[in-house]
C-alpha positions as CSV (number, residue, x, y, z in Angstrom):
1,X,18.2,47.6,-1.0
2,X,16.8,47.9,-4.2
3,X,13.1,47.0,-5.3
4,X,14.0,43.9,-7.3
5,X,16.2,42.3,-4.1
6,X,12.5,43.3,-1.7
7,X,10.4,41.3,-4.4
8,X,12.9,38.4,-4.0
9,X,12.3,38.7,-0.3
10,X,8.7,38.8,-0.8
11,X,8.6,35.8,-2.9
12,X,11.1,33.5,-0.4
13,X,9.1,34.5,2.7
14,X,6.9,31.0,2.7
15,X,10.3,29.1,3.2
16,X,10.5,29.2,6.8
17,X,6.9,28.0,7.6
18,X,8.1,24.8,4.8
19,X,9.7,22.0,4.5
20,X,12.1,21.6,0.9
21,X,13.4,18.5,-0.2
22,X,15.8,14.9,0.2
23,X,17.8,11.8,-2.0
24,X,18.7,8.5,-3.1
25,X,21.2,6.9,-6.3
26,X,18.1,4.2,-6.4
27,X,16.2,4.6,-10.1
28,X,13.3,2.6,-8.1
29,X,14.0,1.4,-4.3
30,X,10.5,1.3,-3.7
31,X,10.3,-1.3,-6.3
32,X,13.3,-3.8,-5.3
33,X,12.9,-6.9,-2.6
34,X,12.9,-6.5,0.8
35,X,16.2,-7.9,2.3
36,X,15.3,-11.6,3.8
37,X,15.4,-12.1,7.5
38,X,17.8,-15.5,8.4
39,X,15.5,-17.9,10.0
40,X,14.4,-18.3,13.3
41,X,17.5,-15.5,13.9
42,X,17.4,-14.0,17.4
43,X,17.9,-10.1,18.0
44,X,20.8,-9.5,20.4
45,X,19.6,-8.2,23.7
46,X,20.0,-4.7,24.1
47,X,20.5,-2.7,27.0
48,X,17.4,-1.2,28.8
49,X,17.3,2.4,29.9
50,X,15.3,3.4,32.9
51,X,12.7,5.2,33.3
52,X,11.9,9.0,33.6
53,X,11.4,10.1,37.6
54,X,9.7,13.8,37.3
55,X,10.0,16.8,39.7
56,X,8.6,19.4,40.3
57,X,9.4,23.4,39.5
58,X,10.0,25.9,42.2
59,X,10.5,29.5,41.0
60,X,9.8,30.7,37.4
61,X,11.0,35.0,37.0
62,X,14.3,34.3,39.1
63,X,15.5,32.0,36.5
64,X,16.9,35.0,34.5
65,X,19.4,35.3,37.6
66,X,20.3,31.7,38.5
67,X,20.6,30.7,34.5
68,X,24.3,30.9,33.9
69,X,25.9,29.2,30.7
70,X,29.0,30.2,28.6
71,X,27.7,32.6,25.7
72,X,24.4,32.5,26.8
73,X,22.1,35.4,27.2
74,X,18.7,34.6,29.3
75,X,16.2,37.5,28.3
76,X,13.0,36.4,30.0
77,X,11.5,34.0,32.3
78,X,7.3,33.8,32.0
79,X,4.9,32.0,34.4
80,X,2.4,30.9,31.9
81,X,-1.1,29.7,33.7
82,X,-2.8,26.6,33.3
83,X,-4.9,27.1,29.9
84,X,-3.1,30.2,28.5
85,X,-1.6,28.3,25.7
86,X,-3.9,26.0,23.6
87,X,-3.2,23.1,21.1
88,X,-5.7,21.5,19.4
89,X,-8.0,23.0,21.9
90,X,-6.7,20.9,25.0
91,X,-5.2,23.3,27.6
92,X,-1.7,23.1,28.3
93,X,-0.9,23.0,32.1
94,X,0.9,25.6,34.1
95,X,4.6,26.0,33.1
96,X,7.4,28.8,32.5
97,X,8.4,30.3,29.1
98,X,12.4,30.7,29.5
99,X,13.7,33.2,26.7
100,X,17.2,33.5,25.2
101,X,20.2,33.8,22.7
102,X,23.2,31.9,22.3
103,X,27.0,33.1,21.2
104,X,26.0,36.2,19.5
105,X,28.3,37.5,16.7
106,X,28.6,39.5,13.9
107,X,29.2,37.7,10.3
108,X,32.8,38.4,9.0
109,X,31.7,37.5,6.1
110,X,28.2,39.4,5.5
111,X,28.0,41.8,8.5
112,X,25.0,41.0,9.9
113,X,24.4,40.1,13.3
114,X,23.7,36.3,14.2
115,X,23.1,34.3,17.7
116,X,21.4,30.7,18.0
117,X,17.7,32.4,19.6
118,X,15.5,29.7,21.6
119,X,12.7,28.9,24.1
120,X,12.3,26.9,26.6
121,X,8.8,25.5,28.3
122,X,9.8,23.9,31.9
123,X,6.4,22.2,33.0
124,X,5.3,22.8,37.2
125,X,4.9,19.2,36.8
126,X,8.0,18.0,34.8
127,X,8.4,14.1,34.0
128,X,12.0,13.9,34.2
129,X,12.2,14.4,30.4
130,X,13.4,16.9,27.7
131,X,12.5,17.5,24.3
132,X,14.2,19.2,21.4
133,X,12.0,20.2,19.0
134,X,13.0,20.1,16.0
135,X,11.5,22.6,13.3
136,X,10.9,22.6,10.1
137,X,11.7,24.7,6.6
138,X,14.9,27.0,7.1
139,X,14.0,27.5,10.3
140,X,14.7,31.3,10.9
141,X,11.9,31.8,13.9
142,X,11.5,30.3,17.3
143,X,8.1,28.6,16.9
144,X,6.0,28.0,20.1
145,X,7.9,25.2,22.0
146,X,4.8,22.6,22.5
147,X,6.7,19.2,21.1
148,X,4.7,18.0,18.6
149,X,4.0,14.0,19.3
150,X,3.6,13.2,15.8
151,X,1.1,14.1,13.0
152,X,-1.2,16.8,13.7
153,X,-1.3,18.1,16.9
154,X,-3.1,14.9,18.5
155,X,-1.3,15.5,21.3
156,X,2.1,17.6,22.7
157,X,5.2,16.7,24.9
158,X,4.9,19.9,27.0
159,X,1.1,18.4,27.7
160,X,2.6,15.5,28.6
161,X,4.9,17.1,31.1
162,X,8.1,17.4,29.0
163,X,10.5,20.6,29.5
164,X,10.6,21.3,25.4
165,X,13.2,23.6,23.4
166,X,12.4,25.1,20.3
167,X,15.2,27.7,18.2
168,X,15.4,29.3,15.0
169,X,18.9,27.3,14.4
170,X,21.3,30.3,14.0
171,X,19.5,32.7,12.0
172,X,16.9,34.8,12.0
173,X,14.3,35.6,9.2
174,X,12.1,33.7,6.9
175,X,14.6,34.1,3.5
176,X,17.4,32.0,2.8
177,X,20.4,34.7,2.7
178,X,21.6,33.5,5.7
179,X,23.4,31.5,3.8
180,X,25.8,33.5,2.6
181,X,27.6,33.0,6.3
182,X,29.4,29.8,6.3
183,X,28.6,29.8,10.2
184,X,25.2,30.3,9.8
185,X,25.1,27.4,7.2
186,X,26.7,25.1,9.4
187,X,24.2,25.8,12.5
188,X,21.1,25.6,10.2
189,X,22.5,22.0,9.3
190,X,23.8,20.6,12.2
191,X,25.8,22.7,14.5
192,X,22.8,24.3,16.6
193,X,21.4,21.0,18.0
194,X,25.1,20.2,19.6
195,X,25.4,23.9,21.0
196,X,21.6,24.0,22.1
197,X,21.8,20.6,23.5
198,X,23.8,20.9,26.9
199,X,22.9,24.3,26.9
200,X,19.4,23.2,27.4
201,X,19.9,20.2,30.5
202,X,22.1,22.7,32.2
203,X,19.0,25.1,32.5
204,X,16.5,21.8,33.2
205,X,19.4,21.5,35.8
206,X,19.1,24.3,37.3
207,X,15.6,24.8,37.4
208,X,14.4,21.5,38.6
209,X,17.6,20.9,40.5
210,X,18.6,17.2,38.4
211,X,19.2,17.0,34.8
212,X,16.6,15.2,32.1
213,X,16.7,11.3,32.8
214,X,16.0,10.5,29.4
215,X,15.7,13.0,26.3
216,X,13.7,12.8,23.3
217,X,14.5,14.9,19.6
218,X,12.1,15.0,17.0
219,X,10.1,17.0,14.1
220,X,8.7,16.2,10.2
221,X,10.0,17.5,7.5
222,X,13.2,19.2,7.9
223,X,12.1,18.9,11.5
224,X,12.8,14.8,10.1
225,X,16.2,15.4,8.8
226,X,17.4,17.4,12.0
227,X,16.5,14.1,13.9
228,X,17.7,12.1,11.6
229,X,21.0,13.5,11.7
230,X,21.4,14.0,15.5
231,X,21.0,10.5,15.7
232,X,24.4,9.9,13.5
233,X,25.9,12.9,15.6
234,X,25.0,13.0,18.7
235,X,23.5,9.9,19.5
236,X,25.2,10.2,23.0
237,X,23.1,13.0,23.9
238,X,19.5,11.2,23.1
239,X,17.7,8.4,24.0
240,X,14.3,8.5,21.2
241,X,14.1,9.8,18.1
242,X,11.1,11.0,16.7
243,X,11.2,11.3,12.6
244,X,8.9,12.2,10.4
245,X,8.6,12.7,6.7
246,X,12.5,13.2,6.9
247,X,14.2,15.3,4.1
248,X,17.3,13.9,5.1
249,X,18.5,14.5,1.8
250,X,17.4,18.0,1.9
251,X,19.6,20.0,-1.3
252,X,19.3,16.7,-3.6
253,X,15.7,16.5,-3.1
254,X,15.3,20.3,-3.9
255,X,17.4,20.2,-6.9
256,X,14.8,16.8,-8.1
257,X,12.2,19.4,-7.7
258,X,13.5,22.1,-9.7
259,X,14.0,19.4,-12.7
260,X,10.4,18.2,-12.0
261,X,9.3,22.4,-12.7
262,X,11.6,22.2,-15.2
263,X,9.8,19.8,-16.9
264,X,6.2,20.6,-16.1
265,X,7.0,23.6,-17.3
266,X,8.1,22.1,-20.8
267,X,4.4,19.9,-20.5
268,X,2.4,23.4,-19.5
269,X,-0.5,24.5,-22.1
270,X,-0.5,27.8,-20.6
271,X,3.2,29.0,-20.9
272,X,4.9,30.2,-17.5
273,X,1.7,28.0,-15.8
274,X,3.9,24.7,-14.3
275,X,0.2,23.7,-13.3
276,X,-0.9,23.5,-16.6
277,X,1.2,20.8,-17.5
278,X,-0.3,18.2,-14.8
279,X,-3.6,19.5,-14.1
280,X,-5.9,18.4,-11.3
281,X,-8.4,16.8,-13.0
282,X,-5.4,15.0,-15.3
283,X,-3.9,13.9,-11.3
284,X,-7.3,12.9,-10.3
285,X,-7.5,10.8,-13.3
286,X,-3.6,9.1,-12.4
287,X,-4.3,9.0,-8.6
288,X,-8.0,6.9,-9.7
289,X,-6.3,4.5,-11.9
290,X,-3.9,3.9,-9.1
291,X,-6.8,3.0,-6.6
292,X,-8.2,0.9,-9.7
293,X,-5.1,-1.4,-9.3
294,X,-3.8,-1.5,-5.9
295,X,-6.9,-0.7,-3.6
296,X,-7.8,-3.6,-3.0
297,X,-4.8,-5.2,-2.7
298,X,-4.8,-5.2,0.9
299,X,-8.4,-7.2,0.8
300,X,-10.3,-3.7,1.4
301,X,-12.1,-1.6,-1.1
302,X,-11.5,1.4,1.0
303,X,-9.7,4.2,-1.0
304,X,-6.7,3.7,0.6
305,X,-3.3,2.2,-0.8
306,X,-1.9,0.2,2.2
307,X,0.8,-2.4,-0.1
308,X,3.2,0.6,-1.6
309,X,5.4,-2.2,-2.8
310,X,3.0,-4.2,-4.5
311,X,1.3,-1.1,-6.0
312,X,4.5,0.1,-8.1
313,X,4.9,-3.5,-9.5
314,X,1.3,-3.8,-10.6
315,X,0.7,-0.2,-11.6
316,X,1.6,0.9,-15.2
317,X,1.5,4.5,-15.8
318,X,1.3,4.2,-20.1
319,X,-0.5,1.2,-19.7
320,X,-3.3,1.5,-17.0
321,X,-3.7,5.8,-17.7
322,X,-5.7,6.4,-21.2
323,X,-3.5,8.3,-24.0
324,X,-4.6,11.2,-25.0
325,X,-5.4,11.1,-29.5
326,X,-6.0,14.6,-29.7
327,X,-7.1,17.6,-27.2
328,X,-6.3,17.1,-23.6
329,X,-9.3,17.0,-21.7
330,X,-8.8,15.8,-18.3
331,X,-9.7,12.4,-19.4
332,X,-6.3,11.2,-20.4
333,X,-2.3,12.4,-21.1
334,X,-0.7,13.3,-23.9
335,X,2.4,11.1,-24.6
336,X,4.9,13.8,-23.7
337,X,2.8,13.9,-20.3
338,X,3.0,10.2,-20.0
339,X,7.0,10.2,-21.0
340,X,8.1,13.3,-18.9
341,X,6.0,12.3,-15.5
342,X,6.9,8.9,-15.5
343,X,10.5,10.2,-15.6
344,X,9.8,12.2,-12.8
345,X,8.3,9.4,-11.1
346,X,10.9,7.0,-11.4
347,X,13.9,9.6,-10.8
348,X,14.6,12.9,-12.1
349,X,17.8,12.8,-13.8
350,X,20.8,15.6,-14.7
351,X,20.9,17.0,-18.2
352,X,24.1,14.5,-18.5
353,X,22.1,11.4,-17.6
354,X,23.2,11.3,-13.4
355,X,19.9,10.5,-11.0
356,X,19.8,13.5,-8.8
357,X,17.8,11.8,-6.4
358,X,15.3,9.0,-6.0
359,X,12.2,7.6,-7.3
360,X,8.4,8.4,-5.9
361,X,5.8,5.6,-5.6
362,X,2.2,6.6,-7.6
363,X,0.0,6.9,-4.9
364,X,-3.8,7.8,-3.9
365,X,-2.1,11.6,-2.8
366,X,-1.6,12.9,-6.3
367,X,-4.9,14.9,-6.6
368,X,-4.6,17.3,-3.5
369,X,-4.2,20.8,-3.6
370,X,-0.9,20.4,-1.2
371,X,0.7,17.8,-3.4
372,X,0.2,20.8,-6.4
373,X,1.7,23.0,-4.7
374,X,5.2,21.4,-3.6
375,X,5.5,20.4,-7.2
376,X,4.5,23.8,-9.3
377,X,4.9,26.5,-6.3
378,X,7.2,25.3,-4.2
379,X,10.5,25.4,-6.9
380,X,11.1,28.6,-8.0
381,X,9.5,30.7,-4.1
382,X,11.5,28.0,-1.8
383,X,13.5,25.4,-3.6
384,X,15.1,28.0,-5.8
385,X,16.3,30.3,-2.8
386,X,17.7,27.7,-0.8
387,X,19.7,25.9,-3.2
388,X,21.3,29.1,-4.8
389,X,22.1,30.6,-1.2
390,X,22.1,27.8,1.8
391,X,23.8,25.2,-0.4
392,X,25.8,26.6,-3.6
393,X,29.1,27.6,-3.3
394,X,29.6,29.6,-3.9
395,X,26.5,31.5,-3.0
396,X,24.3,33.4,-6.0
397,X,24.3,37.2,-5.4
398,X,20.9,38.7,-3.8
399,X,20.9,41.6,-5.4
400,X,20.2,40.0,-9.1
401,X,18.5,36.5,-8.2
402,X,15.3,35.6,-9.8
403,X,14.2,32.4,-8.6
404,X,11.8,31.9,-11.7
405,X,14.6,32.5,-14.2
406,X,17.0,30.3,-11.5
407,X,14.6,27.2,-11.7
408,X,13.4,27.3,-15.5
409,X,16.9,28.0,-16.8
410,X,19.0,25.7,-14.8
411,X,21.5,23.4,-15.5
412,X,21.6,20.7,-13.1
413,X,24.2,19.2,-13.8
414,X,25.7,22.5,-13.1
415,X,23.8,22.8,-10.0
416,X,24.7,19.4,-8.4
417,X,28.6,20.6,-8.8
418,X,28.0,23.5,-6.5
419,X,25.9,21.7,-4.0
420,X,29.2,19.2,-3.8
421,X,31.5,22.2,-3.8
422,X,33.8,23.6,-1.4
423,X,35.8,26.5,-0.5
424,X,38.2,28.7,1.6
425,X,35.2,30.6,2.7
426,X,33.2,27.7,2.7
427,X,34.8,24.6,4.1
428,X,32.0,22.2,4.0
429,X,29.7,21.5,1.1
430,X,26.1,21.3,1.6
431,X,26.2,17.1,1.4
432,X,28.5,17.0,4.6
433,X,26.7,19.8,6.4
434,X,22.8,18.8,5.7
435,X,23.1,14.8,5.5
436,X,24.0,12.7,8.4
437,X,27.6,11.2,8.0
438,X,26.4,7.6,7.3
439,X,23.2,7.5,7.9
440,X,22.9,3.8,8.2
441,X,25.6,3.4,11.1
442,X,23.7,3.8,14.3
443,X,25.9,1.5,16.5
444,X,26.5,4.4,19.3
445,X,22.4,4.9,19.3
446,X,21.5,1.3,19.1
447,X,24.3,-0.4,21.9
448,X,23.3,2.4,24.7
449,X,19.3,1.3,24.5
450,X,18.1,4.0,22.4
451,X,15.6,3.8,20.0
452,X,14.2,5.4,16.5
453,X,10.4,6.0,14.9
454,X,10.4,6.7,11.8
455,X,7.3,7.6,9.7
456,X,6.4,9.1,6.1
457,X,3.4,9.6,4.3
458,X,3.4,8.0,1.1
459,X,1.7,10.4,-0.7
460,X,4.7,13.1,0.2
461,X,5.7,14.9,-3.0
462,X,8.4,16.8,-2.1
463,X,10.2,14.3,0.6
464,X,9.9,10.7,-1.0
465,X,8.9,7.8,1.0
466,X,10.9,5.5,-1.2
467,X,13.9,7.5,0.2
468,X,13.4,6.6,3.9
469,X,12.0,3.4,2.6
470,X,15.9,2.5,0.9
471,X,17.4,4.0,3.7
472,X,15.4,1.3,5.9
473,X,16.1,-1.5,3.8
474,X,19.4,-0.1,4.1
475,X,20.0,-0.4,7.6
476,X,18.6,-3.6,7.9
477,X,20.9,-4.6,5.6
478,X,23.6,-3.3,8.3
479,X,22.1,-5.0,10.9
480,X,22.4,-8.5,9.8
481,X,19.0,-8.1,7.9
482,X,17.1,-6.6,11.3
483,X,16.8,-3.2,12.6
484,X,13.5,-3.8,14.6
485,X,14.9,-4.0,18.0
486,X,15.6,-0.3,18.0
487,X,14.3,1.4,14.8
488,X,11.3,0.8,13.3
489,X,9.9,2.6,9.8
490,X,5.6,3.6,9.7
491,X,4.9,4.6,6.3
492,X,1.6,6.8,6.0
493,X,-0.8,5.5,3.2
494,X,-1.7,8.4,1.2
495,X,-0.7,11.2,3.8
496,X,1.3,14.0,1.7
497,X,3.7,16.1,3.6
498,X,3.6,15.7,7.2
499,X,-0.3,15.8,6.8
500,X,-3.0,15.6,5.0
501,X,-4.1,13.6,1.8
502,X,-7.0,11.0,1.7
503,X,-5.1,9.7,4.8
504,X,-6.0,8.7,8.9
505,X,-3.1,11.5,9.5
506,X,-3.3,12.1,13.1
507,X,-1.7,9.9,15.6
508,X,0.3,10.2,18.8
509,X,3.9,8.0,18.1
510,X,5.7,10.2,21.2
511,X,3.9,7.9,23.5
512,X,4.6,4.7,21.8
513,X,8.4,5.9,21.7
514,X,8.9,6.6,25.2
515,X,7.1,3.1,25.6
516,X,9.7,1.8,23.8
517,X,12.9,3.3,25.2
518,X,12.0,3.1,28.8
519,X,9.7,0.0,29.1
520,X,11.0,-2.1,26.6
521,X,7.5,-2.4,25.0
522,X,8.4,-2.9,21.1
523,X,5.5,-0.7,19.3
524,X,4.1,-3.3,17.2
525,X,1.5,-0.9,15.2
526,X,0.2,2.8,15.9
527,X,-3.1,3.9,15.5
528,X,-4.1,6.8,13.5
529,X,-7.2,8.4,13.0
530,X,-8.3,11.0,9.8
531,X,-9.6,14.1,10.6
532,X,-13.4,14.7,9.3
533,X,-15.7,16.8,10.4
534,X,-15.4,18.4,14.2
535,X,-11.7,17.6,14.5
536,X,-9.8,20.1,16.7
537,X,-6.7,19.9,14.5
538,X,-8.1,21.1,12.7
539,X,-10.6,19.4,9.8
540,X,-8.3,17.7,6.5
541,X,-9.9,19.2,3.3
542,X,-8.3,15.9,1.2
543,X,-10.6,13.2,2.9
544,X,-12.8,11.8,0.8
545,X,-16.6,12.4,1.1
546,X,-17.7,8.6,1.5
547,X,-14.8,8.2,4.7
548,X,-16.1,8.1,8.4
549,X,-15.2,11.3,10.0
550,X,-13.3,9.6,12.8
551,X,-11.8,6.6,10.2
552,X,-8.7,4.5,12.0
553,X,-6.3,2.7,10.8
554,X,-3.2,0.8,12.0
555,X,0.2,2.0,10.7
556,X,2.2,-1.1,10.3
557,X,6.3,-1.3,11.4
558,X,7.7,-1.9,7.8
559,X,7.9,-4.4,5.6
560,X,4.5,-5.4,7.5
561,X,1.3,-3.8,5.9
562,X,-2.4,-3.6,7.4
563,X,-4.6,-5.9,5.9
564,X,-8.4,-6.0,6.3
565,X,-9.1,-9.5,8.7
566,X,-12.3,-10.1,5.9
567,X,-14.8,-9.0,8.6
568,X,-15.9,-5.6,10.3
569,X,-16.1,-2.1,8.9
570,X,-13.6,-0.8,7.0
571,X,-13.8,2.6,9.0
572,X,-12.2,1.2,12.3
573,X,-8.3,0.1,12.6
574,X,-9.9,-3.1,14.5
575,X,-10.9,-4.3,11.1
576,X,-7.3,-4.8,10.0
577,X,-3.8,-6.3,11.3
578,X,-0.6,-5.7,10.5
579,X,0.9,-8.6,8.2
């Protein structure tokens, strides 16, 4: 391997830890009317599912013996003690690590050696339920399997008494090359969750003696999308899904953010710098004029942008953002900042006019050092990678990629062609393998009783939340104008991806969901919480300095929003309902 291809692999190795990007044909969803509701309509009745009944684990080590499943390989089976593994600084109880591969090969196509690797955490104290995890970025490593139960680690399903499975989807490694096996490509998108699946309630089988009673999928960010998609596919095998920040539209999304570098790099005062050409203080100065317009739209002066919708039909980005009359000094934009960022803003488009993706509302997010870096970073050491070797076809060759040259000299019309493409070698293009076959058609998960949470930040800037917000108005639209008896959408005011932001970005929605699916109890809000000072998530460095540590808010069931009730403080989610 020469020293050029080990730089690449240097440069790609943040991928896996990361989430990339998603898409819509909408110039401006976020901006169009909510489908009306008929009047006084009544939602059909839908079935109800039962309820979980636990049991509890006998034997962990002999598990490696009594496992037995076609083209599986069990490698270790781990007591783990009560408080060995912490999240969040709560101990997790007592349960058994289960270790393993599945169908192991070697590529015909690239030579190495591949297998679908996993974990498994079986609880002494299971509650009848199962888990997948799903992970986020390319995947590539099998991550702790804890279950996250939303935003920042509030809480975990294996806490709760889940059994949890967490893989690396059919690949191991934190670069994108994988992609240059066409099998490997189809696991990564969709192909490991229906192998891993049974796999995984035969070993609950086994160990507890009864299958799951009801199983639960979900994970942000590409984490999202993996949920998102099993619920088109394998809605049979699922009874809640868990999605959040979803890049369901992962390879358009990526290809938007390689035209936003594009451009930013165009805007840069330092050449080669994409930061340069949308500083912080110049985002400050946007995400302040935003708060100026649409704070207190929700009848709270509280930092916080809770209408979305309203904001992007009262905001004007040349209008309400001063223009710049000679030196940029943090204090205004240029018009070419002004002309290329509202572009960017309201779509990025092809070199031949076509909308690669969707539009992204201006938010109270814009300023943080994580929005910065999915914009200027995040396109030429992740997007670039995984759009030249997961999704083109065909594939770029290793051994001369530079992702810097790949992003800045693109041609995205060029680009789009071999995201759609298709070959002997490779069968399936990256839109059928990555995006859920119809992604508003969710009779099979809706007529069996189960049920979907959905939420997004709205400050996301890599995974819009005017895409899941169109794809909700979308199925509603399929569902005679109402979705809310068994999928419900939470947008995040200000959170960016998955977390932080001047956002209340921790919140628990696993327990809410299981509510839902086996009680029937409709989640009507969810409360989150920021994360000041003292946190054991972990502290958020993007909360402003005048917030309560502790701050709460309700996240609303869209189109609702929360609105302050005129009395009480504006730091507790008690202050505000959902309207």
């Amino acid at each position: 391997m020469n020293t050029r291809h080990i730089g690449i692999i240097a440069a790609l190795s943040a991928v896996s830890a990361l989430g990339l990007a998603g898409c819509s044909d909408n110039d401006n969803p976020v901006t169009q009317p909510v489908p009306p509701a008929p009047p006084a309509q009544t939602l059909p009745q839908l079935p109800q599912l039962t309820p979980a009944v636990g049991a509890t684990l006998g034997a962990c080590a002999d598990l490696v013996t009594r496992i037995s499943y076609p083209d599986t390989t069990i490698t270790a089976a781990n007591p783990i003690a009560a408080g060995t593994l912490t999240v969040a600084g709560k101990p997790v109880p007592a349960h058994c690590q289960v270790t393993g591969q599945m169908l192991r090969r070697v590529s015909p196509v690239d030579g190495r050696n591949y297998a679908i690797g996993f974990e498994m955490r079986l609880p002494l104290n299971w509650n009848g339920r199962f888990f997948y995890q799903a992970n986020g970025g390319i995947d590539g490593s099998v991550v702790t399997a804890t279950g996250p139960a939303g935003a920042s680690p509030l809480d975990n399903a294996l806490n709760q008494g889940f059994a949890v499975i967490s893989s690396d989807a059919g690949h191991s490694g934190p670069t994108p090359f994988f992609g240059i096996d066409p099998q490997a490509r189809f696991d990564y998108g969709y192909g490991a969750i229906g192998k891993l699946t049974p796999m995984a309630k035969s070993l609950i089988r086994t160990a507890y003696g009864k299958g799951p009673d009801r199983s639960y999928i979900g994970g942000c960010s590409n984490g999202g999308r993996h949920a998102m998609v099993a619920a088109a596919r394998y809605a049979d095998q699922y009874d809640g899904f868990l999605v959040g920040n979803p890049g369901y539209r992962l390879p358009l999304a990526a290809v938007a953010n390689i035209a936003g570098a594009k451009t930013y790099a165009s805007l840069a005062s330092t050449p080669g710098d994409l930061a340069t050409g949308f500083t912080q203080a110049e985002r400050l100065l946007v995400s302040n004029a935003v708060l100026g317009k649409c704070d207190a739209l929700d009848g709270a002066t509280d930092g916080m942008v809770q209408d979305v919708g309203a904001c992007q039909a009262v905001f004007d980005l040349n209008r309400d953002v001063p223009t710049c009359t000679s030196t940029r000094d943090g204090t205004c934009l240029n018009p070419a900042q002004k002309t290329g960022i509202a572009a960017l803003f309201a779509g990025a488009k092809t070199e031949s006019g076509a909308t690669i993706y969707t539009s992204f509302p201006y938010d109270a997010g814009l300023a943080t050092n994580g929005w910065a870096s999915w914009k200027f970073s995040a396109p030429i050491d992740r997007d670039s990678g995984a759009v030249a070797f997961i999704w083109s076809v065909p594939p770029s060759d290793p051994a001369t990629f530079n992702g810097r040259d790949f992003v800045l000299n693109a041609n995205l019309d060029g680009i789009l062609a071999r995201i759609n493409a298709t070959s002997s070698t490779y069968p399936e293009s990256a839109i059928s393998f990555m995006l859920p076959p119809n992604a508003t058609n969710l009779a099979t998960l809706k007529n069996r009783g189960a049920k979907m949470m959905v939420y997004h930040g709205t400050s996301d800037p890599i995974f819009s939340s005017d895409d899941t917000r169109a794809w909700y108005h979308a199925l509603r639209t399929a569902n005679d104008f109402d979705a809310s008896n068994f999928a419900r959408y939470f947008p995040v005011p200000g959170m960016n991806h998955c977390s932080g932001g001047p956002a209340t970005d921790q919140f628990d929605m696993l327990t809410p969901l299981v509510n839902w699916v086996e009680k029937g109890q409709a989640p009507d809000s969810v409360i989150a919480s920021a994360r000041g000072a003292g946190n054991a998530a972990g502290v958020n460095a993007d909360l402003p300095a005048n917030w309560s540590a502790t701050r709460t808010r309700p996240l609303c069931p869209f189109p609702k929003v929360a609105r302050y009730k005129g009395s009480g403080s504006i730091e507790d989610a008690a202050s505000f309902s959902c309207q």
